[in-house]
N, CA, C and O atoms as a GROMACS GRO file, in nm:
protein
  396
    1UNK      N    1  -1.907   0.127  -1.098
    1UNK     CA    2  -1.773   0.113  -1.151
    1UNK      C    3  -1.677   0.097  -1.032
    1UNK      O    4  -1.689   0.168  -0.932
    2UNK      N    5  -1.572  -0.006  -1.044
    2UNK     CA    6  -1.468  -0.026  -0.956
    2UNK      C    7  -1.351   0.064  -0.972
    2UNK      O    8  -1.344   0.154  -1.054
    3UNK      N    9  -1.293   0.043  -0.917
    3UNK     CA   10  -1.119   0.105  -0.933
    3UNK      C   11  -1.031   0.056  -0.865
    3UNK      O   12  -1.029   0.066  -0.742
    4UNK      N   13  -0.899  -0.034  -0.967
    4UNK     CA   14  -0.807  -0.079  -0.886
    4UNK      C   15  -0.685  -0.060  -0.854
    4UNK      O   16  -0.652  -0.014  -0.963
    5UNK      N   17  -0.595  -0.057  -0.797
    5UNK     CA   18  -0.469   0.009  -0.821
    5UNK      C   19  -0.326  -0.074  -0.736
    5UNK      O   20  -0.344  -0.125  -0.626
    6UNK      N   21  -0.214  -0.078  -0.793
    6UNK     CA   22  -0.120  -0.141  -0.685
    6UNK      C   23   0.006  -0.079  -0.739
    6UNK      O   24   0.024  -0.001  -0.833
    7UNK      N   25   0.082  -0.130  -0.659
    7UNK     CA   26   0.232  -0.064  -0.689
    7UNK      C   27   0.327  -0.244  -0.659
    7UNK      O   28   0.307  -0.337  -0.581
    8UNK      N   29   0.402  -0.225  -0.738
    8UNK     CA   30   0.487  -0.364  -0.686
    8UNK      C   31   0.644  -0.331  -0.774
    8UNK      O   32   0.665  -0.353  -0.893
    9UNK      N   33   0.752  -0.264  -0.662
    9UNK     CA   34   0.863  -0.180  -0.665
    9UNK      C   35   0.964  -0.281  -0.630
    9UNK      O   36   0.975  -0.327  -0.516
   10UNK      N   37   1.067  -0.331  -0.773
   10UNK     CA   38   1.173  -0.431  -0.728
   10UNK      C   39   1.240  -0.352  -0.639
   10UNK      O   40   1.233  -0.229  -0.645
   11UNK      N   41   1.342  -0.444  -0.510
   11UNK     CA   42   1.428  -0.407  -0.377
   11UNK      C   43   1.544  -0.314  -0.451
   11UNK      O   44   1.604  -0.255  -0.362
   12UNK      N   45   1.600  -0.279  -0.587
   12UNK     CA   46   1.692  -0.240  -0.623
   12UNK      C   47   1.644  -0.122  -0.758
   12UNK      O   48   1.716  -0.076  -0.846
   13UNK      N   49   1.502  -0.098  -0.732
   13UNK     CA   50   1.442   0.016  -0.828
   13UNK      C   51   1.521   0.143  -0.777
   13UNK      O   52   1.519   0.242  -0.850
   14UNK      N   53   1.567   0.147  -0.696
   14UNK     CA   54   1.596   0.318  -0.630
   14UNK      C   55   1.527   0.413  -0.606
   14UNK      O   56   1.580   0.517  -0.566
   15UNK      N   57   1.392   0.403  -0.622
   15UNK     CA   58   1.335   0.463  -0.568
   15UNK      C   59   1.327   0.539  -0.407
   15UNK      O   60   1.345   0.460  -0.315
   16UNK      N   61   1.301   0.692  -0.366
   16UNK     CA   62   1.298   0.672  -0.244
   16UNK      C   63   1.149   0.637  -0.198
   16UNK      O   64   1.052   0.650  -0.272
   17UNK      N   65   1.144   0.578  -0.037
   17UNK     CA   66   1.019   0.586   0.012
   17UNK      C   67   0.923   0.684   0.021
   17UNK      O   68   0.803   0.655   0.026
   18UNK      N   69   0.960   0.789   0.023
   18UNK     CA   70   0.856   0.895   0.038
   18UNK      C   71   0.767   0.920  -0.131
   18UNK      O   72   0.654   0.953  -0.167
   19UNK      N   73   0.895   0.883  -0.193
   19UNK     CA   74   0.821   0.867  -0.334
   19UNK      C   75   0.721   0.774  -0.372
   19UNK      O   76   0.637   0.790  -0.460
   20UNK      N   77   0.740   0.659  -0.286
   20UNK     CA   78   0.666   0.553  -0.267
   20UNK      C   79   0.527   0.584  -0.276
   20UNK      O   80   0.436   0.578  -0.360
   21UNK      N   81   0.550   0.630  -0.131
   21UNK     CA   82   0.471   0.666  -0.029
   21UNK      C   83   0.331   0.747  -0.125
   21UNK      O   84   0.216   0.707  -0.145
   22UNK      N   85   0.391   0.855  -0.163
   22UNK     CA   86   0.334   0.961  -0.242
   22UNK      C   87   0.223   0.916  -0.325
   22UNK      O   88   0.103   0.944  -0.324
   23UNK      N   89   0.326   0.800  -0.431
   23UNK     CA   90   0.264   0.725  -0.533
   23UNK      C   91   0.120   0.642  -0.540
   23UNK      O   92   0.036   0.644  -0.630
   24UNK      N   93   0.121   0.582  -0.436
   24UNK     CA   94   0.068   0.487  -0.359
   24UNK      C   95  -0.075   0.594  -0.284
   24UNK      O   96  -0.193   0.563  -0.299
   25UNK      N   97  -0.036   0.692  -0.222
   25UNK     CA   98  -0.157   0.796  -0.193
   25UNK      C   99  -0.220   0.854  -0.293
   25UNK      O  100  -0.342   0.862  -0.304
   26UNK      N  101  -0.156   0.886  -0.352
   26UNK     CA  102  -0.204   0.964  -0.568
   26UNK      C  103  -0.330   0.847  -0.584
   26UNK      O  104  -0.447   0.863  -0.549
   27UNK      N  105  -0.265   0.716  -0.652
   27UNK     CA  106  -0.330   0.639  -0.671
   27UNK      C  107  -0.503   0.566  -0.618
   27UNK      O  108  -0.613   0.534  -0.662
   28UNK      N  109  -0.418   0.573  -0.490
   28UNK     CA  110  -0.551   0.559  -0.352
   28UNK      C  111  -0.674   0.663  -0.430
   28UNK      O  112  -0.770   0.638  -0.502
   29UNK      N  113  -0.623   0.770  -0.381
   29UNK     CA  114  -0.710   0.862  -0.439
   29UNK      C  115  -0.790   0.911  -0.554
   29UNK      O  116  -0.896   0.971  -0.572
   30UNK      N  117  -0.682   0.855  -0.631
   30UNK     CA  118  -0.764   0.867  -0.801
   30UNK      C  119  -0.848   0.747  -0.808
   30UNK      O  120  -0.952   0.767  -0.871
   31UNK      N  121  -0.835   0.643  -0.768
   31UNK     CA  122  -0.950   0.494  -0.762
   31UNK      C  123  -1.041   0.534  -0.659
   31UNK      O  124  -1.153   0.486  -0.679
   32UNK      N  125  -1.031   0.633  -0.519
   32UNK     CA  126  -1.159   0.621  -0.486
   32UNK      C  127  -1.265   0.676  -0.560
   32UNK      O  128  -1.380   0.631  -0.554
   33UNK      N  129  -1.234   0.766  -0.626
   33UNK     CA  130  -1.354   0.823  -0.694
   33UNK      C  131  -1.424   0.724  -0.826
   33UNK      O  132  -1.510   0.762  -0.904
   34UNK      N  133  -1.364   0.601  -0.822
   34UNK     CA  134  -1.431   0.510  -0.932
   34UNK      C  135  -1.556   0.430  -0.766
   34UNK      O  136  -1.655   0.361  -0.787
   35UNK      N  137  -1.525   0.455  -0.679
   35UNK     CA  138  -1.616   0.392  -0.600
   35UNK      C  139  -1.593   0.397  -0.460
   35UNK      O  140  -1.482   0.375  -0.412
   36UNK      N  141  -1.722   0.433  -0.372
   36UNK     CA  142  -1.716   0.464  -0.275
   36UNK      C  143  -1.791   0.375  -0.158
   36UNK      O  144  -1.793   0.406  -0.039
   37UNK      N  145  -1.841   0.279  -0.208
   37UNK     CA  146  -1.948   0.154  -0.110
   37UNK      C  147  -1.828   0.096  -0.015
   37UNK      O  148  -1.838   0.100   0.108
   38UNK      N  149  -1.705   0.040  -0.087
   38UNK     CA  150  -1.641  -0.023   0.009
   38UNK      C  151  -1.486   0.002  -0.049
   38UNK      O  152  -1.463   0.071  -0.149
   39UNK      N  153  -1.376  -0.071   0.034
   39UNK     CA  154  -1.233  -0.013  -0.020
   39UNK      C  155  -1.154  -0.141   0.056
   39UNK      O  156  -1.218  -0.200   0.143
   40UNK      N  157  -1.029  -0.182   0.028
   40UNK     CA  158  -0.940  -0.290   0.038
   40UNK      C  159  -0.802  -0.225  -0.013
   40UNK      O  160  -0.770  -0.149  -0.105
   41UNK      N  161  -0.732  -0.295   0.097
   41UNK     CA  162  -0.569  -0.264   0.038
   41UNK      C  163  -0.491  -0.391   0.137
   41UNK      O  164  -0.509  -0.427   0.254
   42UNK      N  165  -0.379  -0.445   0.008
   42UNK     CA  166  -0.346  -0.588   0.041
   42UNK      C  167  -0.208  -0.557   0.073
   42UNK      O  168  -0.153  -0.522  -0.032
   43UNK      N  169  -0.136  -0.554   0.160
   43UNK     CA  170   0.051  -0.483   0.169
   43UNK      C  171   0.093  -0.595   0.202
   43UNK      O  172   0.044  -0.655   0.298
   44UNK      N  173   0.200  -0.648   0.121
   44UNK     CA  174   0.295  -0.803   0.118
   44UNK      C  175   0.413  -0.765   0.188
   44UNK      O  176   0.502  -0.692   0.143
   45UNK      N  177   0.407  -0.829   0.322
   45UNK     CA  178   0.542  -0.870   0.411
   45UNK      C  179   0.669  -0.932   0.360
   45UNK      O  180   0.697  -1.023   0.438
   46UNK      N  181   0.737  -0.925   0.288
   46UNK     CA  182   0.783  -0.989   0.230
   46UNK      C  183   0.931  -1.057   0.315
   46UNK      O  184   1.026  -1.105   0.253
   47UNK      N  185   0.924  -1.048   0.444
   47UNK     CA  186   1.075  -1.112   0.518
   47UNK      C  187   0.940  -1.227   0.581
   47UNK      O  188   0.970  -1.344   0.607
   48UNK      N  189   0.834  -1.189   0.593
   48UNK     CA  190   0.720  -1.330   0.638
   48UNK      C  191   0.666  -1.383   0.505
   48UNK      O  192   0.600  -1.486   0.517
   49UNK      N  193   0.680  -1.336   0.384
   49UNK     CA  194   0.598  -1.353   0.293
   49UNK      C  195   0.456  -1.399   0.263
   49UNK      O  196   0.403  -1.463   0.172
   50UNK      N  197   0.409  -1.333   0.394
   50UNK     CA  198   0.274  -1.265   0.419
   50UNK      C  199   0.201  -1.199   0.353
   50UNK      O  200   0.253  -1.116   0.279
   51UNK      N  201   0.090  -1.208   0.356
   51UNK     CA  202  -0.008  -1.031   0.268
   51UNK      C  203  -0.068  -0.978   0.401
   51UNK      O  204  -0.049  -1.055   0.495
   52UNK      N  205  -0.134  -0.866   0.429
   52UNK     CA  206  -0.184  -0.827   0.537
   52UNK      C  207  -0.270  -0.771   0.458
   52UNK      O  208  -0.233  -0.692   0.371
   53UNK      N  209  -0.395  -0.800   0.476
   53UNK     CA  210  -0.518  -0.761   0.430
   53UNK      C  211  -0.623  -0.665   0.490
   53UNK      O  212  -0.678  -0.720   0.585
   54UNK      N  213  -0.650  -0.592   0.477
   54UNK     CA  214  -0.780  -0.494   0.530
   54UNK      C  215  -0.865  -0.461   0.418
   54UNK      O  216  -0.835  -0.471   0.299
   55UNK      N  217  -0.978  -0.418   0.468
   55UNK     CA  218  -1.121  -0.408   0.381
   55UNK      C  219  -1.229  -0.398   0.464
   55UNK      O  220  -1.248  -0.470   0.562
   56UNK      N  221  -1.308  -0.300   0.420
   56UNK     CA  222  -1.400  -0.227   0.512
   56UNK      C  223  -1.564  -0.185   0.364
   56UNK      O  224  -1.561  -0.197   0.241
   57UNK      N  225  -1.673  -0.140   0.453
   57UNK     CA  226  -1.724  -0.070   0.394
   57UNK      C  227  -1.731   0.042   0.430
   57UNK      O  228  -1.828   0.094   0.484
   58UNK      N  229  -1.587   0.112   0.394
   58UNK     CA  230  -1.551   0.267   0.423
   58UNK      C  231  -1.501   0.320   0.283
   58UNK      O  232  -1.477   0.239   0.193
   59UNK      N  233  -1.483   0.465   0.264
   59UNK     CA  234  -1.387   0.480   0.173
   59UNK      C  235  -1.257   0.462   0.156
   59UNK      O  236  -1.172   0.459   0.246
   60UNK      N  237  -1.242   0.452   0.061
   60UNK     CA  238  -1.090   0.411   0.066
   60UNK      C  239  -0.980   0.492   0.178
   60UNK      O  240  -0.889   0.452   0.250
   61UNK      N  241  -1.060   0.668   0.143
   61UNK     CA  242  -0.933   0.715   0.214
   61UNK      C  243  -0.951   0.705   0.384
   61UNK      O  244  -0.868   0.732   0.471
   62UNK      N  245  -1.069   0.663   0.394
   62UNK     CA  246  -1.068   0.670   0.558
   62UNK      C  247  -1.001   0.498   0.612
   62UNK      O  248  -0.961   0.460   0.722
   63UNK      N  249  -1.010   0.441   0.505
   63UNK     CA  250  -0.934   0.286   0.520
   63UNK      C  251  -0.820   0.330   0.556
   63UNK      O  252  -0.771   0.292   0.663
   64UNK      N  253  -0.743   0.436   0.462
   64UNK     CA  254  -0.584   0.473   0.430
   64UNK      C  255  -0.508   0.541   0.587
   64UNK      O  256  -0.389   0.545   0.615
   65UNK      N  257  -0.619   0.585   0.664
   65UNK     CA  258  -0.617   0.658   0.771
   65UNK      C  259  -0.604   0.586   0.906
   65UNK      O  260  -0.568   0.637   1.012
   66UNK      N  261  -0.640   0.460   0.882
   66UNK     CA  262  -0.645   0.338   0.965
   66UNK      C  263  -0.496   0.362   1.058
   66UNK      O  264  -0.398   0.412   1.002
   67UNK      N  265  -0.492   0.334   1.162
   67UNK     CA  266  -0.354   0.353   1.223
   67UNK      C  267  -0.289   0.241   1.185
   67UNK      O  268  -0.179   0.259   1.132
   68UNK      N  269  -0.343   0.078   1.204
   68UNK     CA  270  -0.292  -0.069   1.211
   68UNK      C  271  -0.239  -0.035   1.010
   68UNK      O  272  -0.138  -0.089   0.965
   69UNK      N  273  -0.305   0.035   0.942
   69UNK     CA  274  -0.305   0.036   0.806
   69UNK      C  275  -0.181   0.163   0.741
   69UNK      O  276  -0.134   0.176   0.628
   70UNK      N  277  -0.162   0.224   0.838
   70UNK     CA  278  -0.031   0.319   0.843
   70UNK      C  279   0.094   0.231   0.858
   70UNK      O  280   0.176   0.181   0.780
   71UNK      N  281   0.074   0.233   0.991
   71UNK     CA  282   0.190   0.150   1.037
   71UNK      C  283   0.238   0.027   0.953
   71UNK      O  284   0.353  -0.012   0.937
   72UNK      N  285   0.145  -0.014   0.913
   72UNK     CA  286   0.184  -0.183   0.794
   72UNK      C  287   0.274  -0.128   0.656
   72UNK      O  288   0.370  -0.194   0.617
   73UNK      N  289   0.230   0.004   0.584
   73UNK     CA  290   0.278   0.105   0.526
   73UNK      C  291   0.415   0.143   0.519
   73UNK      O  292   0.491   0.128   0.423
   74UNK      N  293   0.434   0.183   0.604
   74UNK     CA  294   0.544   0.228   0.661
   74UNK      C  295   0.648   0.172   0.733
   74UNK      O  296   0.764   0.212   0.746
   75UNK      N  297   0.564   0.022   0.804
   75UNK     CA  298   0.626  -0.057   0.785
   75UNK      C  299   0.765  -0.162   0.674
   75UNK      O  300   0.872  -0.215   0.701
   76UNK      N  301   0.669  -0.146   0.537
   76UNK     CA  302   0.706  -0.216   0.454
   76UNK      C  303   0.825  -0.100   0.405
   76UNK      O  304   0.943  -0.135   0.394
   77UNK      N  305   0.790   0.009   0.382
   77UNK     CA  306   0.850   0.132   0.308
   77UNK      C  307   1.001   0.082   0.385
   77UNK      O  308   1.106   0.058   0.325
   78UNK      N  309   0.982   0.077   0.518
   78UNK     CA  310   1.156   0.088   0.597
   78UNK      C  311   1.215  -0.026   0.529
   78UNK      O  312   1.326  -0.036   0.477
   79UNK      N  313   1.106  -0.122   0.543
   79UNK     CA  314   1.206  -0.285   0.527
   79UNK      C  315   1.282  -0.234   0.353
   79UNK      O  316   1.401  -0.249   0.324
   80UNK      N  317   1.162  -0.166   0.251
   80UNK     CA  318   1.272  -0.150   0.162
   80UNK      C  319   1.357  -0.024   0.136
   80UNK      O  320   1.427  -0.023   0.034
   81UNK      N  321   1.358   0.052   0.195
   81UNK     CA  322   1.427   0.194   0.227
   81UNK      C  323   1.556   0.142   0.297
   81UNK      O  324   1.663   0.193   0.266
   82UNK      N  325   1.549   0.014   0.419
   82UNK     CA  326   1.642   0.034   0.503
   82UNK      C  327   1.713  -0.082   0.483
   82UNK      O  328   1.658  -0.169   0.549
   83UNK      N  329   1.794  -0.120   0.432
   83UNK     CA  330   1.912  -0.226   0.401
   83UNK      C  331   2.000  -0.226   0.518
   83UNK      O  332   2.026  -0.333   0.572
   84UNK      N  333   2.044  -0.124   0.559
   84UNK     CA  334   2.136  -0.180   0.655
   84UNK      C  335   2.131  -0.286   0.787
   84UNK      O  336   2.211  -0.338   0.864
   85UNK      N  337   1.970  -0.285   0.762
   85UNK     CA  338   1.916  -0.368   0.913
   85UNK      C  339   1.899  -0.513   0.837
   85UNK      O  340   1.833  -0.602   0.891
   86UNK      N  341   1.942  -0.527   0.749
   86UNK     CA  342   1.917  -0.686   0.688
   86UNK      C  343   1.901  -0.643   0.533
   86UNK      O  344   1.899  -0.522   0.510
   87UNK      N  345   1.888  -0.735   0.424
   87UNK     CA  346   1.864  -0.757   0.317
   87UNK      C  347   1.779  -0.657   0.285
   87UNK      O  348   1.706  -0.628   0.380
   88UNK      N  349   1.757  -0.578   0.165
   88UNK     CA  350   1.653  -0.504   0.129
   88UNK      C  351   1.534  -0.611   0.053
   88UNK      O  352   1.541  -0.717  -0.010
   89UNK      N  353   1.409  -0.508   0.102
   89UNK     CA  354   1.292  -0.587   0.038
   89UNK      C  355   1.189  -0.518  -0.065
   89UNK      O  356   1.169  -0.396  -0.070
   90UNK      N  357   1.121  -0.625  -0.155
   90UNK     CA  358   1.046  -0.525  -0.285
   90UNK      C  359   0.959  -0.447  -0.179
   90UNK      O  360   0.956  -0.444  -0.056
   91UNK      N  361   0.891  -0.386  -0.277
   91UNK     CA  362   0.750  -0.304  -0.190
   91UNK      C  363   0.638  -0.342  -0.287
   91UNK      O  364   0.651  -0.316  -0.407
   92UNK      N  365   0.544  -0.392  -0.245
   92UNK     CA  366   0.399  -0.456  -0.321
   92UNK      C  367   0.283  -0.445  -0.224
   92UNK      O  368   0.274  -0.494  -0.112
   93UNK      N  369   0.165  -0.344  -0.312
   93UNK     CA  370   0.087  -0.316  -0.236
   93UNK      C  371  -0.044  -0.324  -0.364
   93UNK      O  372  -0.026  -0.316  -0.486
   94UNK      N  373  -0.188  -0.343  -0.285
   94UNK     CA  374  -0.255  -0.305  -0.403
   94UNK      C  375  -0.385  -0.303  -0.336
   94UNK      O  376  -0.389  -0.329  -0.216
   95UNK      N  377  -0.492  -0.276  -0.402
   95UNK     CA  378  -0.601  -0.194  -0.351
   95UNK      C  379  -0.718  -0.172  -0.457
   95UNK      O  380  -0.718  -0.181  -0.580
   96UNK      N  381  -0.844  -0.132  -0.341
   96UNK     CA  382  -0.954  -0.163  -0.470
   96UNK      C  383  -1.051  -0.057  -0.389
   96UNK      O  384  -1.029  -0.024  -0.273
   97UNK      N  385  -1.160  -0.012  -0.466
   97UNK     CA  386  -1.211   0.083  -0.454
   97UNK      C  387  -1.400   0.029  -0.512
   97UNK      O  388  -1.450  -0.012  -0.616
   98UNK      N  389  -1.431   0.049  -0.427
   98UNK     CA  390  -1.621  -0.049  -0.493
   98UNK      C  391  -1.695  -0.009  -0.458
   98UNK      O  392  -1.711   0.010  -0.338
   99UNK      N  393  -1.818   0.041  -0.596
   99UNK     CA  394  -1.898   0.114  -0.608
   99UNK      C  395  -2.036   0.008  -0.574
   99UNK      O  396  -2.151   0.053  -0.578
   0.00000   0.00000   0.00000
C-alpha cells in the first residue's frame, strides 16, 4: 500500500508558516506508515516556477531530515510568510510514501 499526501495553500489563505510547517510534518508522517521501501516530496518554487524534486529509497521521515530538503521547506514557507521582500507566494508541496 502507498500513501500520498500534499498541501497546496493560496498566497492570501492566512495561514501562519509554522502552521504550515506542522501540517505538512503530521501528514509526512501519517503516509509513512502506508509505506516504507521508498519516499518523494515535490516543493514548487513558485517566483522560478520550478518543482524541486527529491526521492530516495529511504523513509519518508529520514527524506524529511535531508538538510538540501529542509532548507527548500523553509525556503518556500518565507517566500509565503514574507511579503514584504516582494509579492507573496502560494505554498505547494506533495509527497509519497511506497511500500
Amino acid at each position: 500500500m502507498c500513501g500520498i499526501f500534499g498541501l497546496v495553500i493560496n498566497k492570501n489563505a492566512g495561514y501562519e508558516s509554522a502552521f504550515i510547517k506542522k501540517s505538512l510534518m503530521t501528514l509526512a508522517r501519517l503516509s509513512e506508515s502506508r509505506g516504507k521501501d521508498s519516499s518523494g516530496l515535490v516543493i514548487r518554487d513558485e517566483a522560478t516556477k520550478e518543482f524541486q524534486v527529491y526521492k530516495g529509497d529511504v523513509y519518508l521521515n529520514y527524506l524529511l531530515k535531508n538538510k538540501q530538503v529542509k532548507h527548500n521547506i523553509d525556503y518556500a514557507l518565507k517566500a509565503y510568510q514574507n511579503h514584504t521582500e516582494g509579492p507573496r507566494q502560494s505554498f505547494t508541496a506533495m509527497g509519497h510514501s511506497r511500500l
